[in-house]
Legacy VTK file of the C-alpha trace (Angstrom):
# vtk DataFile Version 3.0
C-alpha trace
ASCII
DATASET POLYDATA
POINTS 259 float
11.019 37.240 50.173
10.841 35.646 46.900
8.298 33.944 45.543
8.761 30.563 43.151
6.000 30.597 40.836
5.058 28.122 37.947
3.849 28.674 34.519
-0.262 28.149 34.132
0.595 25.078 31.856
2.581 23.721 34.581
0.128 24.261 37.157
-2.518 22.896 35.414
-0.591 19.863 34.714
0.684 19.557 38.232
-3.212 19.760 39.639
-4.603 17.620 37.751
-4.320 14.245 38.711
-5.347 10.750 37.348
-7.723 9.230 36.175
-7.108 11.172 32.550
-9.046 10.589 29.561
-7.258 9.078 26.043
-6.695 12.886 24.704
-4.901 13.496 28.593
-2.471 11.189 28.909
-0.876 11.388 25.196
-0.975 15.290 25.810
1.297 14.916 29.391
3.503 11.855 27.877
4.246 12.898 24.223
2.005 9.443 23.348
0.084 9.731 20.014
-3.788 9.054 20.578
-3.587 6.535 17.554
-0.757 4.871 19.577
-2.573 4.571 22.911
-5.750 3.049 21.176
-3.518 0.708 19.242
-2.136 -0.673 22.887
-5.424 -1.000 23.680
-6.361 -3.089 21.201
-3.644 -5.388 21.226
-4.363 -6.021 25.222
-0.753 -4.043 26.085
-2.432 -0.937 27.867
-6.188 -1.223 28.669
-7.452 1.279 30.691
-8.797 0.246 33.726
-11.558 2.558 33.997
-14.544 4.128 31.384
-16.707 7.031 31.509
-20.482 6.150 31.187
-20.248 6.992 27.636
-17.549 4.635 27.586
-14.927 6.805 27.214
-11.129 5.729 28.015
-9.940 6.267 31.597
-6.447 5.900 32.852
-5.412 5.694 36.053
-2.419 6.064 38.082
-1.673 2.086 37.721
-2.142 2.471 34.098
0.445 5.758 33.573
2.871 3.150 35.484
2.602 0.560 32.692
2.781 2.883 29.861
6.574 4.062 31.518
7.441 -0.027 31.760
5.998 -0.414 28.507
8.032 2.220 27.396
11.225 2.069 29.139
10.955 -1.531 27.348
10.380 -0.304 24.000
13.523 1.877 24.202
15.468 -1.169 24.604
13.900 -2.570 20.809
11.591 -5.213 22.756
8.729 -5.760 20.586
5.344 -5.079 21.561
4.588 -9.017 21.518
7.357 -9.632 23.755
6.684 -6.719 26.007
3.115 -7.858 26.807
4.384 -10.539 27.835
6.642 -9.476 29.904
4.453 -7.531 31.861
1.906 -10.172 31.726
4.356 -12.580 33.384
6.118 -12.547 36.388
7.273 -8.857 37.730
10.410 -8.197 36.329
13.355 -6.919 38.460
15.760 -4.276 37.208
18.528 -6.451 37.484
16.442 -8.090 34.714
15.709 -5.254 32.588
19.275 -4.558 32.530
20.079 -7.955 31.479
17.829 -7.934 28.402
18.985 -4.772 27.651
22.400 -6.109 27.478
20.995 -8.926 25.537
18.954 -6.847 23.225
22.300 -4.927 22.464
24.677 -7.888 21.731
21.899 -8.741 19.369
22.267 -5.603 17.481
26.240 -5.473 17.680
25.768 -9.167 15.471
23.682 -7.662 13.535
25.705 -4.954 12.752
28.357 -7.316 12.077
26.598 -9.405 10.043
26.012 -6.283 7.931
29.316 -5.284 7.842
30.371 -8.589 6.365
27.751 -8.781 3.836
28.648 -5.328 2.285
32.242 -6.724 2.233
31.167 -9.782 0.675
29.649 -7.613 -1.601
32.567 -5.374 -2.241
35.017 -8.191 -2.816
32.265 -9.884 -5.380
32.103 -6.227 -7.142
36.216 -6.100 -7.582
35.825 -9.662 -8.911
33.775 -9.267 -11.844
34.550 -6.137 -14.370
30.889 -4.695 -13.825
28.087 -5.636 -11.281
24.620 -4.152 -12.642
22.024 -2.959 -10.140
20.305 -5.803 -10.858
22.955 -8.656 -9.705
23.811 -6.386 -6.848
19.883 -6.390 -5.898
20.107 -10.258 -6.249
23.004 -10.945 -3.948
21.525 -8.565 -1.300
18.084 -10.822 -1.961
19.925 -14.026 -1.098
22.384 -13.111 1.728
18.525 -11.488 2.874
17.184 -14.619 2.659
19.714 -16.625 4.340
19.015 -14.449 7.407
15.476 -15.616 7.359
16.127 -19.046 7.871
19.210 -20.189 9.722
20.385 -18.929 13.290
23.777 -16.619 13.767
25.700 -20.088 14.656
24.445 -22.100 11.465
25.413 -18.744 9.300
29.215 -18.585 10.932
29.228 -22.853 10.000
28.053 -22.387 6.347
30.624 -19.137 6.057
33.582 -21.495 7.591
32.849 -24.111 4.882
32.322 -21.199 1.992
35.662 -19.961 3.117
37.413 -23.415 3.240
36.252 -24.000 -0.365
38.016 -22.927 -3.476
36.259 -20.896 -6.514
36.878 -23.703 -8.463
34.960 -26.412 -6.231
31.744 -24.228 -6.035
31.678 -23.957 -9.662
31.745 -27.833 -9.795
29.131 -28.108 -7.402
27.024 -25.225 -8.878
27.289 -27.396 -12.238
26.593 -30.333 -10.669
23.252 -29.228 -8.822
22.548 -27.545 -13.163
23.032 -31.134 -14.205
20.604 -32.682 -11.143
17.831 -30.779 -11.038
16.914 -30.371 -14.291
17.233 -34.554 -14.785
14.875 -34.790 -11.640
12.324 -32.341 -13.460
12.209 -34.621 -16.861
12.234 -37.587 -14.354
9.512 -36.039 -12.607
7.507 -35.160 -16.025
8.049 -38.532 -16.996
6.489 -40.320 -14.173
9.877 -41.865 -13.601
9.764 -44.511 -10.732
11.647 -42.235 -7.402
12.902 -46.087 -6.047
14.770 -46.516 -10.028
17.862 -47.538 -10.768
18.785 -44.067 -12.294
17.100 -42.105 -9.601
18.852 -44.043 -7.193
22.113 -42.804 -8.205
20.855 -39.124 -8.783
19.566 -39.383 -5.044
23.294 -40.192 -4.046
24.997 -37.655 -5.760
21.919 -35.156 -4.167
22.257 -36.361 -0.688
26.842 -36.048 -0.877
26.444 -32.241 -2.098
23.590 -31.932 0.938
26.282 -33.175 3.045
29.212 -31.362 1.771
27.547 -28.035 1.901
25.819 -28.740 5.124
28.745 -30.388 7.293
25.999 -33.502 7.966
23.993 -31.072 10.176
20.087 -32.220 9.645
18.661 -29.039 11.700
20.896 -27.086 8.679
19.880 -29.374 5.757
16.371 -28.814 6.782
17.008 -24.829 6.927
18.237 -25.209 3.659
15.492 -26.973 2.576
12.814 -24.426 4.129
14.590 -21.748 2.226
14.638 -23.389 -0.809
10.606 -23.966 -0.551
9.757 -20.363 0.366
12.049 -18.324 -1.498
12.837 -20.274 -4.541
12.370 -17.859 -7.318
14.488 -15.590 -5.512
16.946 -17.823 -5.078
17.312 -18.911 -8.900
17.788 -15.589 -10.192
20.874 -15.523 -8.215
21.806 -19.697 -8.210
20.408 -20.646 -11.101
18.608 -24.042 -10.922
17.345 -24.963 -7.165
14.920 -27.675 -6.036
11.189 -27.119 -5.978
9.010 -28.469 -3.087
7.690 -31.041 -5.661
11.393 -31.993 -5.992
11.637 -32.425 -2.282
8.944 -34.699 -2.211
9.644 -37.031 -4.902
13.665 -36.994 -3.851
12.582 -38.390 -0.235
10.737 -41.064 -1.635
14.162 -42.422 -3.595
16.074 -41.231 -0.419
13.785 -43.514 1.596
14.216 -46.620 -1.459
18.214 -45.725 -0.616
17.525 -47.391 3.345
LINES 1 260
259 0 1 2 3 4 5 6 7 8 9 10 11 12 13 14 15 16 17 18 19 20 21 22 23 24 25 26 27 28 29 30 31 32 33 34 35 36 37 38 39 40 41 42 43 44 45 46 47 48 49 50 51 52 53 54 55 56 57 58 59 60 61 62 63 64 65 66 67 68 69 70 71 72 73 74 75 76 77 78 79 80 81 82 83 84 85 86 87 88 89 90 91 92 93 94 95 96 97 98 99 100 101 102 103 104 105 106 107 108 109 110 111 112 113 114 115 116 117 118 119 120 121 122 123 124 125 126 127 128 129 130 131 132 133 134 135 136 137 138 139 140 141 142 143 144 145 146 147 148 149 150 151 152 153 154 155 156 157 158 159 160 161 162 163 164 165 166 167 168 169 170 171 172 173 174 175 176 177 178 179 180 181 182 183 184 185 186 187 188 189 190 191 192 193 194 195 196 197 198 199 200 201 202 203 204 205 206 207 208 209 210 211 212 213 214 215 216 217 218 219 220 221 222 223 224 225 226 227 228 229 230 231 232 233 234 235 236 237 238 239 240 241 242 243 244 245 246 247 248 249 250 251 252 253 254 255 256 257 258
């Protein structure tokens, strides 16, 4: 009659059950040590039991969590998000297949997104007679940047109005924001009164482009003007002149003199 046997390695694994020790449990799950204390520390996998010496102990409760906490990971939760999770109310599959589905719509716009910035990119490269490393570096910066700060439905709305405008038009406006910005810098220097006459009329021109560019969205103009703030010399490598947070400050004071 034949016999099934299994390998010593398997055995051993097979007999010995939890609780295991740190050096255990990433041998029999492919886990790093380093990655196990690092879930510790972050409150995502404590173990619930320690030695006398105060050595890690996982239990069978524990091994259960590290599969959620992986089967989560796979799906690109983060490890924020997955503590969380498991934190929280108990989650139903139904409900990990749902964020799953979620998680992967996210990365199909992403991919998207990418796909149009590289042709973006392409159809900028065919437009000029050389593109340097450099300028191509700079446009990747910005379109970076943009990501940063507005959501996927504010993006397709400023890409809409970019498309709707002519080359012509955004070199108008691009002049127009080269003739603003550096009058509100001398005004600025110069101690100029923000409720004046001639910043009056500056702050009308500033708030039409705002508009233009924006649609009249506020939750966009205030994107725009979060972007501006954090990544303005980024920004004016690529635009040229941009607003400064000192600009935004002393432009809401003649914006307020406008009411």
């Amino acid at each position: 009659m034949a016999t099934n046997t299994i390998p010593a390695f398997a055995q051993n694994k097979t007999m010995t059950l939890p609780p295991w020790k740190v050096g255990e449990l990433a041998g029999r799950t492919g886990m790093s040590v380093r990655a196990l204390h690092h879930y510790d520390e972050i409150g995502l996998l404590t173990p619930t039991l320690r030695t006398p010496s105060g050595h890690r102990l996982y239990q069978q409760s524990d091994v259960e969590r590290l599969q959620q906490i992986q089967s989560l990971r796979l799906m690109g939760i983060p490890l924020d998000e997955v503590r969380q999770l498991l934190d929280g109310a108990r989650i139903s599959a139904r409900e990990l297949i749902a964020m799953h589905i979620a998680k992967l719509h996210e990365r199909i716009a992403l991919q998207n997104r990418l796909a149009e910035r590289l042709q973006a990119l392409a159809e900028h490269i065919e437009s000029v007679e050389s593109a340097s490393i450099d300028v191509l570096c700079q446009i990747i910066q910005v379109t970076t940047a943009m990501e940063k700060y507005f959501t996927t439905e504010q993006l397709e709305v400023l890409r809409d109005r970019r498309t709707s405008i002519s080359e012509q038009h955004m070199n108008e406006v691009r002049n127009s924001w080269n003739e603003i910005i550096p009058r509100v810098r001398n005004a600025m220097a110069a101690n100029v009164d923000p409720a004046s006459p001639e910043i009056l009329a500056i702050a009308k021109r500033w708030k039409a482009l705002v508009e233009e560019f924006t649609g009249g969205d506020p939750k966009i103009a205030q994107a725009v003007k979060t972007m501006y703030e954090h990544e303005g010399p980024t920004l004016q490598q690529q635009l040229g002149e941009v607003p400064t947070p000192e600009m935004f400050i002393y432009m809401s004071k003649a914006f307020a003199a406008m009411k």
